[in-house]
C-alpha angles and dihedrals in degrees: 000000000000111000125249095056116161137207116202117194127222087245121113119152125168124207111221122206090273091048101248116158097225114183120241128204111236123187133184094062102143106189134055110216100163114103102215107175148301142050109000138337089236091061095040095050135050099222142005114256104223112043139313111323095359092128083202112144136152107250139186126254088258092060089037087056090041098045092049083237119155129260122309118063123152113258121273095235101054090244129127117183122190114174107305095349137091139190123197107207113205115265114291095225101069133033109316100159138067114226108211123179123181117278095025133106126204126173126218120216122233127185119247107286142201107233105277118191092223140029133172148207126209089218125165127172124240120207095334134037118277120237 
């Protein structure tokens, strides 16, 4: 597996003057890597997060339960509150992540926005540093 490989997140979330968190709808995203339920996570993603046969994805409370798995799990709502904020993940049960491997390029597509003073990406590397 090439370094430099990338996970996006179906997380994008912009801050308005009043700092409000206000969801925003991203699409392009070409991998799910969210393991949702039942009965594998090979049958509920589209890839493993971390090489070839690693079998390694991110996955909700609900698979964790069902899977017999130890503590963490994303919630099963997509909803992640912390303190006043919250973020709002793409749906588990279509592409949700942005695949990324060195020397390519992919676009995501956002909808036509007002100017925010702040945006940001849930991004973590994957076998490399991200750049």
């Amino acid at each position: 597996m090439p370094k430099g490989l990338f996970l996006l997140v179906g997380l994008f979330i912009l801050i308005n003057a009043s700092g409000q968190f206000t969801p925003v709808p991203v699409t392009g995203f070409n991998q799910d890597a969210i393991a949702e339920g039942p009965p594998s996570s090979l049958s509920t993603t589209t890839m493993e997060l971390d090489g070839a046969s690693s079998n390694k994805v991110m996955y909700t409370v609900f698979f964790r339960n069902f899977g017999g798995l130890f503590g963490g799990g994303l919630p099963d709502n997509g909803t992640i509150v912390n303190g006043a904020d919250t973020y709002q993940l793409a749906n588990y049960n279509g592409n949700n992540a942005l695949y990324v491997k060195r020397n390519e390029s992919f676009g995501l597509d956002l909808p036509h926005l007002p100017l925010f003073p702040n945006s940001g990406f849930y991004v973590f590397p994957l076998k490399g540093p991200v750049h």
